[in-house]
LUMPAGU-321545 format. One line per field, with one value per residue (C-alpha): residue number from 0; residue in one letter; y, z, x. Coordinates in steps of 0.2 Angstrom, whole numbers. Layout:
% LUMPAGU-321545
zase	(NUM,...)
lumnu	(a,...)
y	(Y,...)
z	(Z,...)
x	(X,...)
***
This chain:
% LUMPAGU-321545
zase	(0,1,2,3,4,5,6,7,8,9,10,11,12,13,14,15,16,17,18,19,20,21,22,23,24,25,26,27,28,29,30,31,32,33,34,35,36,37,38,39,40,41,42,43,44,45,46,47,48,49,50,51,52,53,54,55,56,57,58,59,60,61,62,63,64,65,66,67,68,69,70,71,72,73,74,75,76,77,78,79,80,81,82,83,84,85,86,87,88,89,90,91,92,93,94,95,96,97,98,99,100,101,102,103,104,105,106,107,108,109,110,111,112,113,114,115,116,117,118,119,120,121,122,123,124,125,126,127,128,129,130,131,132,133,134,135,136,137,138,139,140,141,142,143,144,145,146,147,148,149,150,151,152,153,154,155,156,157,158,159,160,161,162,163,164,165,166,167,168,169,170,171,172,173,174,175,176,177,178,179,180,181,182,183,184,185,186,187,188,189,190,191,192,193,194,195,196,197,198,199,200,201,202,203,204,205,206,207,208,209,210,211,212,213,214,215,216,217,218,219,220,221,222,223,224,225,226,227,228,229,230,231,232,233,234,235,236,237,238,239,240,241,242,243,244,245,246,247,248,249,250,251,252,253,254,255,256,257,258,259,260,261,262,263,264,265,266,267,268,269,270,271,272,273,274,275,276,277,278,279,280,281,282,283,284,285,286,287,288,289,290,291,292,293,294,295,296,297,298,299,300,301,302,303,304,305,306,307,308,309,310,311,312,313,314,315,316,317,318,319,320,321,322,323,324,325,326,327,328,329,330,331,332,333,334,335,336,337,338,339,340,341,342,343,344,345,346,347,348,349,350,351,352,353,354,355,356,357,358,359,360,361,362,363,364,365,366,367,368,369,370,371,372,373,374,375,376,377,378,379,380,381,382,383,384,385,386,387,388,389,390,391,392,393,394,395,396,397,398,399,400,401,402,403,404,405,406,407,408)
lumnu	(x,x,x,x,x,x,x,x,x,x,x,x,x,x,x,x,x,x,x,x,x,x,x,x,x,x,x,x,x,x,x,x,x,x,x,x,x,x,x,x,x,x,x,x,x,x,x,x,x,x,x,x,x,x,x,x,x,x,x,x,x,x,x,x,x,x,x,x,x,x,x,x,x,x,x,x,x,x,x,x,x,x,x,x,x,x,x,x,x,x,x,x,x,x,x,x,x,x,x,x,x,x,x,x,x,x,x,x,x,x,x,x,x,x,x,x,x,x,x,x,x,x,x,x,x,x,x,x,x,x,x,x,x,x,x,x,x,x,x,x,x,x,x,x,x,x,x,x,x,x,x,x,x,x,x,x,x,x,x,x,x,x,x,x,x,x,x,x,x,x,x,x,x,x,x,x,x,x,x,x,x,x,x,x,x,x,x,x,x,x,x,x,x,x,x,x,x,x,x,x,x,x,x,x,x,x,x,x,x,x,x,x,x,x,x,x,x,x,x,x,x,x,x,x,x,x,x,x,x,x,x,x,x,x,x,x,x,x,x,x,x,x,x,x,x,x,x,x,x,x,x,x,x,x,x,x,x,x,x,x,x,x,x,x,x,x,x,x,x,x,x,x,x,x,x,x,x,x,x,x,x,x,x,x,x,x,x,x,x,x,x,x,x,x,x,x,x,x,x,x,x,x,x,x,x,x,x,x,x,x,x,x,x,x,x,x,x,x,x,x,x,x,x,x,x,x,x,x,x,x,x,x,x,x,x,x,x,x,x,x,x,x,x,x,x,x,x,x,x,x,x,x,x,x,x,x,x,x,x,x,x,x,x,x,x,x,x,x,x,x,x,x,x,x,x,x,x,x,x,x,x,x,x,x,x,x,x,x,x,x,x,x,x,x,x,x,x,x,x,x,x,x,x,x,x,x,x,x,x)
y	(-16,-7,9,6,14,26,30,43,52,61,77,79,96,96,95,79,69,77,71,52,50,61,58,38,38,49,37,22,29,33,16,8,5,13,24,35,47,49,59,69,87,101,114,128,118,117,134,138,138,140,128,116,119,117,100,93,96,89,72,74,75,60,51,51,57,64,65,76,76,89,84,87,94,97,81,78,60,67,73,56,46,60,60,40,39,51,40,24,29,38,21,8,19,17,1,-6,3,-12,-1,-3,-18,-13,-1,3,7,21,18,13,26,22,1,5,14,1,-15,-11,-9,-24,-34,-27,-26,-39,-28,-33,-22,-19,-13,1,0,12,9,1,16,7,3,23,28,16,23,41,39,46,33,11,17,3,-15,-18,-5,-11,-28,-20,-13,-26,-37,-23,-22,-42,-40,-28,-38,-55,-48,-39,-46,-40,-26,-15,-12,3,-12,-27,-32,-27,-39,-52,-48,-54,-69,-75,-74,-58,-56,-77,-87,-79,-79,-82,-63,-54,-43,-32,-20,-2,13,30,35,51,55,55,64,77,76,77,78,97,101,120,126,120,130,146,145,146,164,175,181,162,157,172,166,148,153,145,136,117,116,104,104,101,99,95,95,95,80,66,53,64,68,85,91,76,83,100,95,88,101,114,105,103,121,124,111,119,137,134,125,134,128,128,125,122,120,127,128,141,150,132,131,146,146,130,135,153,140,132,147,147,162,166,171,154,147,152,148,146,138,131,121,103,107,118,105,98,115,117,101,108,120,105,92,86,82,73,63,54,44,36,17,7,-7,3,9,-7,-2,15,23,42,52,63,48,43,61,64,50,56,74,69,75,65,58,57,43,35,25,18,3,-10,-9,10,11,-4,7,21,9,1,19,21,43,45,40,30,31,18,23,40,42,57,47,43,62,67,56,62,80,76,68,83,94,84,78,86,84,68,67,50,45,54,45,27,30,38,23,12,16,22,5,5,20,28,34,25,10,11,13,-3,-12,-5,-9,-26,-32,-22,-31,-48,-44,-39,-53,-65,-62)
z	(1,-16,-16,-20,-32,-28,-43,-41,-52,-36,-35,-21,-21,-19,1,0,-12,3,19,9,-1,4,22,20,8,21,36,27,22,41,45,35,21,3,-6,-23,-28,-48,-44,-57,-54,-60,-69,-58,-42,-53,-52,-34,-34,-17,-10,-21,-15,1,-3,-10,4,18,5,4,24,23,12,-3,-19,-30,-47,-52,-72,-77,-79,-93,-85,-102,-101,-118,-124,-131,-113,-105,-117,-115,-95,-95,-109,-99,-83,-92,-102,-83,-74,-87,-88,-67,-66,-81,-72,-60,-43,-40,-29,-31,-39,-29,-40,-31,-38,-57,-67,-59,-60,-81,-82,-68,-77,-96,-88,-78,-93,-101,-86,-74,-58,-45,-42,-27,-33,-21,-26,-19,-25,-41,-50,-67,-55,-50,-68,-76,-60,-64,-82,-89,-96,-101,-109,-124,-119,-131,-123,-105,-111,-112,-97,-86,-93,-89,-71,-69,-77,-64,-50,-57,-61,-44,-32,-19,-17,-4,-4,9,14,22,8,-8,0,3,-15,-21,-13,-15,-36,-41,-54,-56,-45,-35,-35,-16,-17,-2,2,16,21,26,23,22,38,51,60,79,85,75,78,95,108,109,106,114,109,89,90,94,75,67,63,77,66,64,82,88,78,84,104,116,101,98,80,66,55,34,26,6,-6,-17,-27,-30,-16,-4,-2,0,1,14,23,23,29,46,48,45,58,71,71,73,90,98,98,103,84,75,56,50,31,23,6,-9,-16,-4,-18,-19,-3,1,-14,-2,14,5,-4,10,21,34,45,39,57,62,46,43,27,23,15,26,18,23,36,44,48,66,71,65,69,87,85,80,89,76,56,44,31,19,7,-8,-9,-24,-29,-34,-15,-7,-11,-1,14,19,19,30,43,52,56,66,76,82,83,94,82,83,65,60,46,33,18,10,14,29,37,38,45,56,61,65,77,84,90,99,97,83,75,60,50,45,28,23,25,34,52,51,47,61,73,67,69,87,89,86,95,111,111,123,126,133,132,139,124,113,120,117,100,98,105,97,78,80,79,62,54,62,51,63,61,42,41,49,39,24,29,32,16,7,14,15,-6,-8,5,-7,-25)
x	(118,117,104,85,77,62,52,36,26,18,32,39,39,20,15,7,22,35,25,21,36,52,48,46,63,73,66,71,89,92,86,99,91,101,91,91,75,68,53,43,39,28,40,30,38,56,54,56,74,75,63,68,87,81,72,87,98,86,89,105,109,98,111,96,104,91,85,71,64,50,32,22,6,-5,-14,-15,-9,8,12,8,18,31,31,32,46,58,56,57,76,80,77,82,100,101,97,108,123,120,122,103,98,78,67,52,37,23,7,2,10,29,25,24,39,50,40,47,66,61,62,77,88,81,83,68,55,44,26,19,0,-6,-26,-34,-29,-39,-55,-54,-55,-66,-80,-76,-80,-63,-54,-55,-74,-70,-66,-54,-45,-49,-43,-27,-26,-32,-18,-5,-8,-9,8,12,8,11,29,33,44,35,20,13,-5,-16,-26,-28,-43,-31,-18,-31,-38,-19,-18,-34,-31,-40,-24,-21,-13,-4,16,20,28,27,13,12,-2,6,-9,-7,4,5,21,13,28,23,5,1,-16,-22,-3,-6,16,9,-8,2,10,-7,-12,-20,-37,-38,-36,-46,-62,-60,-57,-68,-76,-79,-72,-78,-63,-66,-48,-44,-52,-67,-69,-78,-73,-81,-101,-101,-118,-122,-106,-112,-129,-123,-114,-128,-139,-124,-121,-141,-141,-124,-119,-103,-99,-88,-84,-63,-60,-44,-43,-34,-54,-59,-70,-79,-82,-89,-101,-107,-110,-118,-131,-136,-138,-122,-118,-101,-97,-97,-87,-68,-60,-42,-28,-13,2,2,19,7,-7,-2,-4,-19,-25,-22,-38,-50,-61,-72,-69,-82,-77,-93,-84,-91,-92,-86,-75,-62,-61,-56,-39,-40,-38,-42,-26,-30,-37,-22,-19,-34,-31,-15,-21,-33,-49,-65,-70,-87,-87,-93,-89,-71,-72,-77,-58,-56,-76,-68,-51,-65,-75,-61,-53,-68,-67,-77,-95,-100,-115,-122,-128,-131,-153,-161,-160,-140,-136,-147,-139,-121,-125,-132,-114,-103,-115,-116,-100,-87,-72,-62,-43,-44,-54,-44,-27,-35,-39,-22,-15,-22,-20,-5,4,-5,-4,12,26,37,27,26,44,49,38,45,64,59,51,63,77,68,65,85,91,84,90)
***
């Protein structure tokens, strides 16, 4: 089988790109499955000789040969057309050699550049969606504001679907979206449903040997504590000050509450709980790369997560989600969608608001600070997303479609 083309935007030099891409392309390569890398990266990463040398020769051991092109990080216009021009010559040049079998397209950005070589090289391409990256931007305000424009690009991502010879989506309601005509009739293409994945060999129940690797002043203050764990970042997916609220009232009905932040936006943060009048003795702050979370994760029982509901959510999942469950941490939920509140029920450890009123907050906050701890309930929930949201899981479902796309051209 000739290789498969991977083609990101999302560096993998950044924590998040390695634990969704370079892990997902080295899993496939050891299972098998042929593949290059042509990710873009921030030239600050590119700097990092020595990181980056040590990135390049995890893929190599994996048999992934890499390619890495600088990204334009200005945001203006220039940049972008700059940014998608480099990848589009890269990948037009790799596929018209004819060694490629595939190119596989993660998320909007990397479908325009595999799409235009599409059309002058005729090699297949798998479309990893990823969200409804145009739905995301026309609800944030920041782009698609004229309708001539959004006219535009409603045609290009029909195109991008319409065209793929197979696409992955987070959810089950994306993929039923597809084949129910949201972009035209659809093509019989493959769809599968693969969300955001957690390696549960990694992240394991109340894994004491990981704990021990998480700074001492930080496992000190969270000793003998029940610990409501806040993890990313600000932004507006997440309602923060309802967020914050539960928590406030949690840590007022249970002394044994302590609150962990981690977050690159730790001034942020604080300038939250100091506004809403937290005792900083119960709230720790700190920054913690994304290798460095499964420990972590070992000193946490509870984690909130409120997310905002819109159309363009139908086509998300938490990244962060899978990760609780196989920690072990108990999620107290709401929003997305109607499957990840239905993943949340299902697992049976964690609570779900109903809506976001005075009486739903109350009842949460009475949650974490009754709740104790239950490893039996925390190993049914781990058991039973795990056959979902595992990267073992999403692997084999990637090596299949791939190989049912490649098998039939």
């Amino acid at each position: 089988m000739k290789p498969v083309l991977y083609v990101t935007f999302d560096g993998i030099l950044q924590p998040i790109g390695y634990s969704q891409v370079a892990r997902i392309v080295m899993g496939l390569a050891e299972r098998g499955v042929p593949y290059r890398l042509l990710s873009l990266e921030r030239p600050k990463d590119l700097a990092k000789q020595g990181h980056t040398a040590e990135v390049r020769a995890r893929l190599e051991r994996a048999g992934v040969t890499w390619t890495a092109l600088p990204y334009d990080v200005s945001g203006t216009t220039k940049a972008a057309g700059s940014n998608v021009g480099r990848a589009t010559a890269e990948v037009t040049k790799l596929a018209a050699t004819g060694q490629i079998s595939l190119v596989h397209a993660r998320a909007y950005h990397a479908a325009l550049v595999t799409s235009a070589a599409h059309y002058t090289t005729r090699v297949p391409y798998l479309f990893d969606a990823r969200s409804y990256w145009i739905d995301e931007r026309i609800t944030d305000g920041r782009w698609f504001g004229r309708r001539d424009v959004r006219t535009v690009a409603r045609a290009i991502e029909r195109r991008f679907f319409r065209d793929a010879a197979g696409v992955v989506t987070l959810t089950g309601i994306q993929a039923n979206d597809l084949r129910t005509g949201k972009f035209g009739p659809w093509t019989g293409a493959p769809v599968v449903n693969i969300p955001t994945c957690a390696d549960y060999d990694e992240f394991r129940l109340r894994d004491a040997e990981a704990a021990e690797r998480v700074p001492s002043a930080i496992r000190e203050k969270t000793r003998g504590k029940r610990v409501i764990g806040l993890v990313g970042s600000l932004n507006k997916s997440y309602y923060a000050g309802e967020t914050l609220e539960v928590v406030r009232r949690a840590l007022e009905k249970a002394d044994d509450l302590h609150v962990l932040v981690l977050s690159d936006q730790q001034a942020e943060w604080r300038k939250l709980f100091d506004a809403r009048g937290f005792d900083p003795s119960r709230v720790t702050i700190g920054v913690a790369p994304h290798s460095a979370m499964p420990a972590y994760m070992a000193l946490v029982d509870f984690s909130v997560l409120l997310l905002v509901v819109n159309d363009a959510k139908r086509a998300s999942v938490p990244t962060k989600l899978a990760e609780l469950f196989a920690s072990g941490v108990r999620p107290v939920y709401f929003g997305c969608n109607d499957e990840v509140t239905g993943w949340v029920a299902k697992a049976g450890s964690g609570h779900v608001l109903a809506s976001l009123e005075d009486t739903e907050l109350e009842r949460a906050a009475t949650f974490l600070a009754e709740t104790k701890r239950d490893d039996a309930v925390l190993a049914r929930a781990r058991e039973l997303t795990e056959g979902h949201f595992s990267l073992r899981t999403g692997l084999d479902r990637y090596a299949e479609l791939v190989r049912e796309i490649t098998a039939s051209r």
